[in-house]
N, CA, C and O of each residue as an XYZ file, in Angstrom:
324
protein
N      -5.147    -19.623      3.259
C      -6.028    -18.593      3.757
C      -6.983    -18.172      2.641
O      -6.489    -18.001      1.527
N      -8.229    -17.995      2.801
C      -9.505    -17.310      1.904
C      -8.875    -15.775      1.523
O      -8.447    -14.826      2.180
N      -9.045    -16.046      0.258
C      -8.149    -14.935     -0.732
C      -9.034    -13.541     -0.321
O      -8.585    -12.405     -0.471
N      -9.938    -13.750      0.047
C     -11.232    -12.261      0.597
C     -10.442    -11.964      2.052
O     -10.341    -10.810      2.467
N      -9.975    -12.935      2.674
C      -9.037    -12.536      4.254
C      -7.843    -12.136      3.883
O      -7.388    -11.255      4.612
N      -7.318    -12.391      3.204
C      -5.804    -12.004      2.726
C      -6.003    -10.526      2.029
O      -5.052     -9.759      2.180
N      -7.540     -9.866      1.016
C      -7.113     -9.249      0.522
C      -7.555     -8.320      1.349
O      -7.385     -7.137      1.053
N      -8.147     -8.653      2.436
C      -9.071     -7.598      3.660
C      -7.666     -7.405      4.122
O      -7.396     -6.301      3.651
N      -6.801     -7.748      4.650
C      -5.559     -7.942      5.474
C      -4.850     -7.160      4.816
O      -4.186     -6.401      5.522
N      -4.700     -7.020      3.494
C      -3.543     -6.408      2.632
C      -3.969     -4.926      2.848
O      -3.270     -3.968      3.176
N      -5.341     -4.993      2.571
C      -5.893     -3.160      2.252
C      -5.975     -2.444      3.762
O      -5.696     -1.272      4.013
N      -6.329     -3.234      4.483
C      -6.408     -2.643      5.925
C      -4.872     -2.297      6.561
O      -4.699     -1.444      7.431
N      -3.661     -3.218      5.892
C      -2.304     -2.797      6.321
C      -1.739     -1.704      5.593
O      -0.781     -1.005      5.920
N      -2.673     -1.620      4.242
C      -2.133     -0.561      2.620
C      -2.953      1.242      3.911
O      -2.507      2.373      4.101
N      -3.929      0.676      4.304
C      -5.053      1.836      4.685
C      -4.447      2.541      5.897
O      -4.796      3.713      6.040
N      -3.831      2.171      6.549
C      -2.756      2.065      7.877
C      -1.324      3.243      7.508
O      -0.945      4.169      8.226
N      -0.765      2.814      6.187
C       0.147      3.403      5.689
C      -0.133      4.476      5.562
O       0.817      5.119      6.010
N      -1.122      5.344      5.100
C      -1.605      6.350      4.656
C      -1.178      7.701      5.436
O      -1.709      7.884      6.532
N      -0.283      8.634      4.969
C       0.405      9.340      5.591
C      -0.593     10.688      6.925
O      -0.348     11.129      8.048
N      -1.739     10.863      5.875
C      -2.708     11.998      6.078
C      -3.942     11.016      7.056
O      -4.537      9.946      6.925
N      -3.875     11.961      7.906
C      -4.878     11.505      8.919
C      -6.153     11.348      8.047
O      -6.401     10.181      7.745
N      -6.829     12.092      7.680
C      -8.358     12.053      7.298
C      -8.461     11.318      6.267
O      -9.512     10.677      6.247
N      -7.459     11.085      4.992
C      -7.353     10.166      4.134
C      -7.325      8.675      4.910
O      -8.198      7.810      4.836
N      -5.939      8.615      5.757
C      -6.254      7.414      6.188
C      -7.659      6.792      7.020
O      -8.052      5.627      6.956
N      -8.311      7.957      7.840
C      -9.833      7.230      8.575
C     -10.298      7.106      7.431
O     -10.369      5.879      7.364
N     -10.784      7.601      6.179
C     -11.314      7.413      5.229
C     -10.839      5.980      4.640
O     -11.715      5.116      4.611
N      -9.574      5.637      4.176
C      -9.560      4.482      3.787
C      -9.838      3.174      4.711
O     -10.426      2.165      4.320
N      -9.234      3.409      6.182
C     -10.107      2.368      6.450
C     -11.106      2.016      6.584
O     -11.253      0.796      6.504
N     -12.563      3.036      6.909
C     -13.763      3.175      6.768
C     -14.357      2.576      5.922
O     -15.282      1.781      6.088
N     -13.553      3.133      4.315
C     -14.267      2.802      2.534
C     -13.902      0.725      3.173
O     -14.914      0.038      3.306
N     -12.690      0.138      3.429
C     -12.417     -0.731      3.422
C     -13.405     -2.005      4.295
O     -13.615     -3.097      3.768
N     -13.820     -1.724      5.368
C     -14.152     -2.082      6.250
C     -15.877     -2.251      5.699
O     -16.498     -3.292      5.484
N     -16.284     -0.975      5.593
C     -17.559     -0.732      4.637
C     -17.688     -1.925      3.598
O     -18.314     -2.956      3.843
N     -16.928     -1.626      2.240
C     -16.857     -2.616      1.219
C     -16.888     -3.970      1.620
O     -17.470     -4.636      0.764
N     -16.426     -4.767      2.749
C     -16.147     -6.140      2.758
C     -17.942     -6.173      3.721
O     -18.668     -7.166      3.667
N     -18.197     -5.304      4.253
C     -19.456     -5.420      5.034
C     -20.412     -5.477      3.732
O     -21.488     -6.052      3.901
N     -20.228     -5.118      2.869
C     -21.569     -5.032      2.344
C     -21.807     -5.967      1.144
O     -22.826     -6.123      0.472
N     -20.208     -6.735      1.023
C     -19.970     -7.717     -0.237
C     -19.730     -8.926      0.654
O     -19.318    -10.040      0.331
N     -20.122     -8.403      1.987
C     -20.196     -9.926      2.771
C     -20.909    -11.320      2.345
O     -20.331    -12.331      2.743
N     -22.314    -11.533      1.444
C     -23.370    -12.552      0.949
C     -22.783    -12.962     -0.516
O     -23.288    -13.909     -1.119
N     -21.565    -12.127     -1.137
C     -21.921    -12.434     -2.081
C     -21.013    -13.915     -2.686
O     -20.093    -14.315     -1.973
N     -21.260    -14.519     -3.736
C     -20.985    -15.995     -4.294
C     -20.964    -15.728     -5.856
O     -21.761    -14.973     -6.414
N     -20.083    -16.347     -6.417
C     -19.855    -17.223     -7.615
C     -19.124    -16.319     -7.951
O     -18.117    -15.988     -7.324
N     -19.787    -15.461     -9.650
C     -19.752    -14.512    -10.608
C     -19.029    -13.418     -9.121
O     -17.885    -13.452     -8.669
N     -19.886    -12.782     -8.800
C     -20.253    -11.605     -8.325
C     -19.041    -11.418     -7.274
O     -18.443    -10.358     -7.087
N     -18.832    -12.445     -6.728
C     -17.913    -12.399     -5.466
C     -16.474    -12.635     -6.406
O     -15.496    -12.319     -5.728
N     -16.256    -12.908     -7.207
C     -15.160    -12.541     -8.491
C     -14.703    -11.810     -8.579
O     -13.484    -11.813     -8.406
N     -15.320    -10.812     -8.876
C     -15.597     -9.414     -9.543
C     -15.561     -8.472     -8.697
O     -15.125     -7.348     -8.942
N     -16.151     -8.957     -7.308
C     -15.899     -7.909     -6.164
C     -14.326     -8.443     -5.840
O     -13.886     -7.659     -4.999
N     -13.610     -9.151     -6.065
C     -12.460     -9.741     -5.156
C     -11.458     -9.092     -6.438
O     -10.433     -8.591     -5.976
N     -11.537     -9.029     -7.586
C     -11.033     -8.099     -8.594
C     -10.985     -6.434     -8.157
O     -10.068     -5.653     -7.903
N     -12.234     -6.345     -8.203
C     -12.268     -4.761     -7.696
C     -11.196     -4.462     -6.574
O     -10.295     -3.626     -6.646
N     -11.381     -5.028     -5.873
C     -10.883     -5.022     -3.907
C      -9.288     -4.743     -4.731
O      -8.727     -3.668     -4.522
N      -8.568     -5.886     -5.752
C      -7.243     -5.307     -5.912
C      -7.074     -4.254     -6.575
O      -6.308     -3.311     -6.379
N      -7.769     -4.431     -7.322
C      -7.484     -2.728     -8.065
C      -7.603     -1.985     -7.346
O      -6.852     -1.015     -7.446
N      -8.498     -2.008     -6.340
C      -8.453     -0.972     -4.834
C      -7.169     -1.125     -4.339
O      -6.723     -0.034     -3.985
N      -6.513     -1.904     -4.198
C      -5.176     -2.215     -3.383
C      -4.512     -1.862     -3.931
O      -3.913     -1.088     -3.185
N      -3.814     -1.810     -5.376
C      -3.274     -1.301     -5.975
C      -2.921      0.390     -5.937
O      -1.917      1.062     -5.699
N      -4.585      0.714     -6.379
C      -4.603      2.249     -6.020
C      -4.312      3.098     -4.593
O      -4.299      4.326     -4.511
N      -4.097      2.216     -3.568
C      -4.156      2.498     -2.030
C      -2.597      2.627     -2.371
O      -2.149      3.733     -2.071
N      -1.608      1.679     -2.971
C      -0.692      1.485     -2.821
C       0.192      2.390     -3.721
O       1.310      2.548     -3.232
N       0.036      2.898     -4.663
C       0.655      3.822     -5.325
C       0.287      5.391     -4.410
O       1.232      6.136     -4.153
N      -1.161      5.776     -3.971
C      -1.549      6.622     -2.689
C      -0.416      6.378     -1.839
O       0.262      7.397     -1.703
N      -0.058      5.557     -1.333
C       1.002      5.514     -0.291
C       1.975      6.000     -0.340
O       2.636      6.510      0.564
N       2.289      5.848     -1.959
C       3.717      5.840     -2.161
C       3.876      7.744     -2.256
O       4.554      8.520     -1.581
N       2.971      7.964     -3.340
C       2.845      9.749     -3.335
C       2.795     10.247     -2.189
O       3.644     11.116     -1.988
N       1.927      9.956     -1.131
C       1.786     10.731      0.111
C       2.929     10.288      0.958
O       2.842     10.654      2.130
N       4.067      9.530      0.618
C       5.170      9.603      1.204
C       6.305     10.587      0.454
O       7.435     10.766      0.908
N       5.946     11.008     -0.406
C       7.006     11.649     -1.126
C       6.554     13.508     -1.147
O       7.281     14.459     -1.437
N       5.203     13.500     -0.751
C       4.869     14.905      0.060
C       4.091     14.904      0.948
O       2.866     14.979      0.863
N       5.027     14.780      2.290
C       4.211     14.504      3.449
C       3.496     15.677      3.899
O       3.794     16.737      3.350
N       2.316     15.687      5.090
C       1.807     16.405      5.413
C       1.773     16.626      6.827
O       2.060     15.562      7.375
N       1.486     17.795      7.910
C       1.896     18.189      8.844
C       0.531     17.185      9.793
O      -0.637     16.844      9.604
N       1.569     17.041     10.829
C       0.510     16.015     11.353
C      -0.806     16.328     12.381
O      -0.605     17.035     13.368
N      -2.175     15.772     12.115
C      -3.034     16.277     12.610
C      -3.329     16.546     13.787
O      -2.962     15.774     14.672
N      -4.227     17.960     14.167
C      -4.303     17.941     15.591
C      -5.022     16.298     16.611
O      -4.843     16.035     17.800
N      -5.675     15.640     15.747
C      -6.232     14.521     16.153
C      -5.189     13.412     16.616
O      -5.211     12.541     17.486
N      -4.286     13.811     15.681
C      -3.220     12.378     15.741
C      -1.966     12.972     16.820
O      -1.118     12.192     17.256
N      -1.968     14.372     17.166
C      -1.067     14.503     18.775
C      -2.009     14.422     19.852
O      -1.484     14.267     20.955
N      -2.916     14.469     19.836
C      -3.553     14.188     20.833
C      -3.977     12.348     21.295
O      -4.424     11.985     22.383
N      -3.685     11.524     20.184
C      -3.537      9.949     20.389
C      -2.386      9.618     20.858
O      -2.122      8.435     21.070
């Protein structure tokens, strides 16, 4: 699998986890955004964006872990889904 699909796949399942409603629309948004707009890119550049993307994943993933260890009351948005 193209390591840019795998790492879209990872952050969008990391973005999912996200305990807090508005954090989580936010991360999938930032996620979804980022791969839209680093969609053209090649060589160098598409490197460097595919670097970034984990260090993004990374940071999503330690986020996960804190906002599981003080959860928050769940949003009026998310009883009404």
């Amino acid at each position: 699998m193209n390591p840019s699909i795998s790492l879209f796949r990872s952050l969008l399942r990391e973005a999912k986890k996200v305990d807090n409603y508005n954090f989580r629309s936010y991360a999938i948004r930032r996620v979804k955004l980022g791969f839209q707009v680093n969609r053209n890119l090649a060589g160098n550049e598409a490197d460097l964006a595919l670097r970034e993307g984990q260090e993004n994943l990374d940071i999503l993933r330690r986020q996960v872990v804190l906002g599981s260890l003080y959860p928050s009351a769940r949003s009026v948005m998310e009883n009404s889904a």
